[in-house]
C-alpha positions in Angstrom: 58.8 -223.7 -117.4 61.5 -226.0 -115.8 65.4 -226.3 -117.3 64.8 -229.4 -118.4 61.7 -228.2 -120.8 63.3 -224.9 -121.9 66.6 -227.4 -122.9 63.7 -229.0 -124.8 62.1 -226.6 -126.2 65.6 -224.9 -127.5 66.6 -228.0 -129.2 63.4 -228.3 -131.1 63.3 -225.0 -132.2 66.7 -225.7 -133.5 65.1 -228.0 -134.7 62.1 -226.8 -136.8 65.0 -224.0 -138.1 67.0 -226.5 -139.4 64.0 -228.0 -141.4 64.1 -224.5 -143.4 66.9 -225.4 -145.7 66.3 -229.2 -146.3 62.9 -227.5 -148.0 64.7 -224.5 -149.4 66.8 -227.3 -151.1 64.3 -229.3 -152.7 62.8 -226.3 -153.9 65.6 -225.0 -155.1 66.2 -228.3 -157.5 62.7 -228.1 -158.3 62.7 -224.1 -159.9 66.6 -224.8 -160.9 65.8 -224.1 -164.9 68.1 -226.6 -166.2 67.0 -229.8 -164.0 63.5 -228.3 -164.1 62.4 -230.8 -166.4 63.5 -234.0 -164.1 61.5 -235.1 -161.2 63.6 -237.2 -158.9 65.0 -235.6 -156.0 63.3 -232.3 -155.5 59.9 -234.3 -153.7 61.9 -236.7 -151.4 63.7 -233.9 -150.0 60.7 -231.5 -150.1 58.9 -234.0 -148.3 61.8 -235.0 -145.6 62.2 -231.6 -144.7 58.6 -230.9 -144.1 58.0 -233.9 -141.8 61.4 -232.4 -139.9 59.5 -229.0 -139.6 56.2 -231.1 -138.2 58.0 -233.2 -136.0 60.2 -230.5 -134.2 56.7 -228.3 -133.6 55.5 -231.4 -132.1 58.6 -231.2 -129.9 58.3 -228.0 -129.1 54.7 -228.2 -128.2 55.3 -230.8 -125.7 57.6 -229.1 -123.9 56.1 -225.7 -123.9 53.2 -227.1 -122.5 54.4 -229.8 -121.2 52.9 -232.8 -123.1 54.7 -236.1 -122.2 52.9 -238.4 -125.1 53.9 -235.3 -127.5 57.2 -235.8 -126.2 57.6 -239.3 -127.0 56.2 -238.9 -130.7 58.7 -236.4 -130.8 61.9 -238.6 -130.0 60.6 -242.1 -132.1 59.7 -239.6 -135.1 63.0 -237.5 -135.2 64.8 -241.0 -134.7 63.5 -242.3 -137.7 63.5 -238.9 -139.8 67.3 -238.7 -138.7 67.5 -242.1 -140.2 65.7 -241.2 -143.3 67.9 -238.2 -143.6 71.4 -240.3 -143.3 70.1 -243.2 -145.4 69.1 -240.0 -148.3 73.0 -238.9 -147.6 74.3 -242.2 -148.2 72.5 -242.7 -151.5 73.0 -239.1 -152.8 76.7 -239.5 -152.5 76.6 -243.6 -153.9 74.8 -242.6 -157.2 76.4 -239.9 -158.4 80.5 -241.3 -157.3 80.4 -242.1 -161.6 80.6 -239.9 -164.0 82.7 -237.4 -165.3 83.3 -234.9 -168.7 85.9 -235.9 -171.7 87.9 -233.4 -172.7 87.9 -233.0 -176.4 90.7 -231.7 -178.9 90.9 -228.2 -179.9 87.5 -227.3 -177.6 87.2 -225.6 -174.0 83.4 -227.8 -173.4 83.6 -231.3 -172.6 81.4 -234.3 -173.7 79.4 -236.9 -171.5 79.0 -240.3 -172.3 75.8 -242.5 -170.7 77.5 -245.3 -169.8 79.9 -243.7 -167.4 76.8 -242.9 -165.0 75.4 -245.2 -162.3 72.9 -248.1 -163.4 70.2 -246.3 -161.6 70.6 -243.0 -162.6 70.6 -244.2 -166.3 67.3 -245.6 -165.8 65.7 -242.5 -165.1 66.1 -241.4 -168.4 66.8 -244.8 -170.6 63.2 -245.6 -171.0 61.5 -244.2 -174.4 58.5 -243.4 -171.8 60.0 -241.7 -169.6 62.8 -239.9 -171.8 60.1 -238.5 -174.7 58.8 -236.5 -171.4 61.8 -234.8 -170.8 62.9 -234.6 -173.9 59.6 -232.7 -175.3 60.3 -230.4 -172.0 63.9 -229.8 -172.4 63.6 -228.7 -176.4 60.7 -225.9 -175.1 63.4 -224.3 -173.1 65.9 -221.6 -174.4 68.8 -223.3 -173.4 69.9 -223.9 -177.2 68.7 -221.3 -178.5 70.9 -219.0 -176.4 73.9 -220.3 -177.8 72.9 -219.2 -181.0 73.0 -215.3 -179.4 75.9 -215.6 -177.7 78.6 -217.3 -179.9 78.8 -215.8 -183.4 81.9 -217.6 -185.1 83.3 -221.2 -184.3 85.9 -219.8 -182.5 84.3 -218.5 -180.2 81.8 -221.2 -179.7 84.8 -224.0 -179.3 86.1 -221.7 -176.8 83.6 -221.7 -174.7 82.3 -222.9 -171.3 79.1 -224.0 -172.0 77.0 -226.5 -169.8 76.6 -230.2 -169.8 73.2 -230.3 -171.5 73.8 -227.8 -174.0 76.9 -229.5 -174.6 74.7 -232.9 -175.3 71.7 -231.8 -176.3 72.5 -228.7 -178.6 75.2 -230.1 -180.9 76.4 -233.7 -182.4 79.6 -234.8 -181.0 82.6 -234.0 -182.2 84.1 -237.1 -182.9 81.3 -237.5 -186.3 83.6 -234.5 -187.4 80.0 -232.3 -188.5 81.0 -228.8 -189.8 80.2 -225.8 -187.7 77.7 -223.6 -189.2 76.4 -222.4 -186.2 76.4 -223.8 -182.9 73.0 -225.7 -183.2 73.4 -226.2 -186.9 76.0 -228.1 -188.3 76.6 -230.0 -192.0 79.0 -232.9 -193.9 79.6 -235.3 -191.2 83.0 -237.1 -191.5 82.1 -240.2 -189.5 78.7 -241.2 -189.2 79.7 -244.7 -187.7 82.2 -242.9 -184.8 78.4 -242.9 -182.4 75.3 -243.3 -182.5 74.4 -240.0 -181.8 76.2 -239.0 -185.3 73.4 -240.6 -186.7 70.3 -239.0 -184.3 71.6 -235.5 -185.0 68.9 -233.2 -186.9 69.5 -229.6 -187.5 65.4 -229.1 -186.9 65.8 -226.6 -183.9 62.6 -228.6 -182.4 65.1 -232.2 -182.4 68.9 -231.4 -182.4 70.1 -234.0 -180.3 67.8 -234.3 -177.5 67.4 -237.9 -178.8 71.2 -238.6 -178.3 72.7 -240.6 -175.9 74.7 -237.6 -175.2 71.8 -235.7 -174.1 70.9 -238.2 -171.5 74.3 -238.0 -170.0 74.6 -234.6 -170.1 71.5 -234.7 -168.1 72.8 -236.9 -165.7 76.0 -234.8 -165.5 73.3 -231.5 -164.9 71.8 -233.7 -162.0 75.3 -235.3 -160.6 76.5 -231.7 -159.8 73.3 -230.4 -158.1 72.7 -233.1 -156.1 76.4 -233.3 -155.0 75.8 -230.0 -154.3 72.9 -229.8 -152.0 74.0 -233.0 -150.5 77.5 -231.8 -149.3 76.6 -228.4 -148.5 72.7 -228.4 -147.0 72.3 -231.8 -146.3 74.7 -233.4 -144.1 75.6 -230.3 -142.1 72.1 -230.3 -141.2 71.9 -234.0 -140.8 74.9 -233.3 -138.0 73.1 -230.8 -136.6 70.3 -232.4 -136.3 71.9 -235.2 -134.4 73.4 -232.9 -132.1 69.9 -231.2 -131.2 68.5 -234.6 -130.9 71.3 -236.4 -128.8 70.5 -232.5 -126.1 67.0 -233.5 -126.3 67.3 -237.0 -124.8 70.1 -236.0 -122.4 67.9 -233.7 -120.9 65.2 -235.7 -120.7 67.5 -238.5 -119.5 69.0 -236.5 -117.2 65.3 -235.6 -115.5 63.8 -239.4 -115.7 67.4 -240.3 -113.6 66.6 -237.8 -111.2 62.9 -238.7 -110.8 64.1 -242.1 -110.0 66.4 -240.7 -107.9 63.7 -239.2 -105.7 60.8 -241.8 -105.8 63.7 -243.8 -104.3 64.5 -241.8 -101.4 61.1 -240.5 -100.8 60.1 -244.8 -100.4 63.0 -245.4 -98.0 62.3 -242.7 -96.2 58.4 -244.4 -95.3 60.7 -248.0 -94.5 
């Protein structure tokens, strides 16, 4: 095998490697228990990184055996999956810039609130469709119920660190000013009109609040921190690396076309 193909073949088996985390990714969101019941990401990324994997063999094939058309497929295809890759980056990062937690008085959680979160990731869960799906999914995990063996006093409970959705989804917010019985029931709300959750909050373990407004966002606020996860720590350091093995690719094949021009030249002047 010439320099130029083993060059080639190096950079696509960098490559097809650094297809093995974009799919590690999407898998992970897909088996991560708390976003398990949320479809949005996991399958674009699953997907991307599995054409990366097919592409790069392609690659590799082509230059282990030294298949020009293989070759070409393989530079238009990465092109465009590089493309694909940045354009995912970009829109990761754009929909989940908004949204943060409120502190509240006298409690270590924090509260989310719908309407701080980007038009389109509220309207992955604002339609009755579409939200009665995840909500019957999210009330047949344990999430809620785990609060109830952990924190035994309201102390305790105020005190504590718990998650975004069980923040939403297992409790009414404070600002109805419910009394803690325990922390999914709770009794004599203050100030019904404060929200419009106040009003949605049942103390049937099957309901709570998973049909609060509150449980939406802490969704989104669930999603928002995975996805900036995978997208600043998998994500763009393989889309950087992946231009990097791309941009060796076409240097060496570069490279070898300009000296095969090279040499038809000479070898015509030489008959003239």
């Amino acid at each position: 095998m010439s320099m130029r193909n083993k060059v080639i073949a190096a950079s696509n088996l960098v490559g097809v490697l650094l297809s093995i985390p974009i799919i590690g990714a999407g898998i992970w969101l897909a088996s991560e228990s708390e976003n398990a019941c949320v479809k949005i990401l996991q399958w674009p990324v699953i997907i991307l990184g599995i054409a990366i994997l097919v592409v790069a063999l392609a690659g590799l094939v082509g230059a282990f055996w030294r298949i020009p058309w293989l070759l070409i497929f393989y530079l238009i295809a990465m092109l465009i999956l590089i493309i694909l890759l940045a354009c995912l980056v970009v829109f990761i990062y754009k929909v989940t810039t908004k949204g943060s937690g409120h502190p509240v008085p006298s409690r270590a959680y924090l509260e989310y609130h719908l309407d701080d979160y980007s038009v389109w990731l509220r309207r992955r869960v604002q339609s009755s469709y579409k939200w009665d799906r995840i909500r019957n999914c999210l009330s047949s995990t344990a999430m809620c119920s785990e609060l109830n063996q952990t924190y035994h006093s309201a102390q305790d409970f105020f005190n504590a660190s718990i998650s975004p959705l069980q923040s939403g989804c297992c409790k009414p917010p404070t600002q109805c000013g419910y009394t803690y019985v325990n922390p999914t029931y709770w009794i004599s709300p203050i100030n019904t009109a404060a929200d419009i959750d106040c009003l949605k909050w049942s103390n049937d373990k099957t309901q709570l609040c998973y049909a609060c407004n509150s449980c939406k966002a802490g969704l989104l606020a669930n999603l928002k921190k995975e996805w900036r996860r995978v997208d600043n720590v998998i994500l763009v350091i393989t889309l950087i690396a992946l231009i990097c093995v791309y941009l060796v690719g076409c240097c060496a094949l570069f490279i070898r076309n300009t000296k095969t021009e090279e040499l038809f030249r000479r070898y015509r002047q030489g008959y003239t």
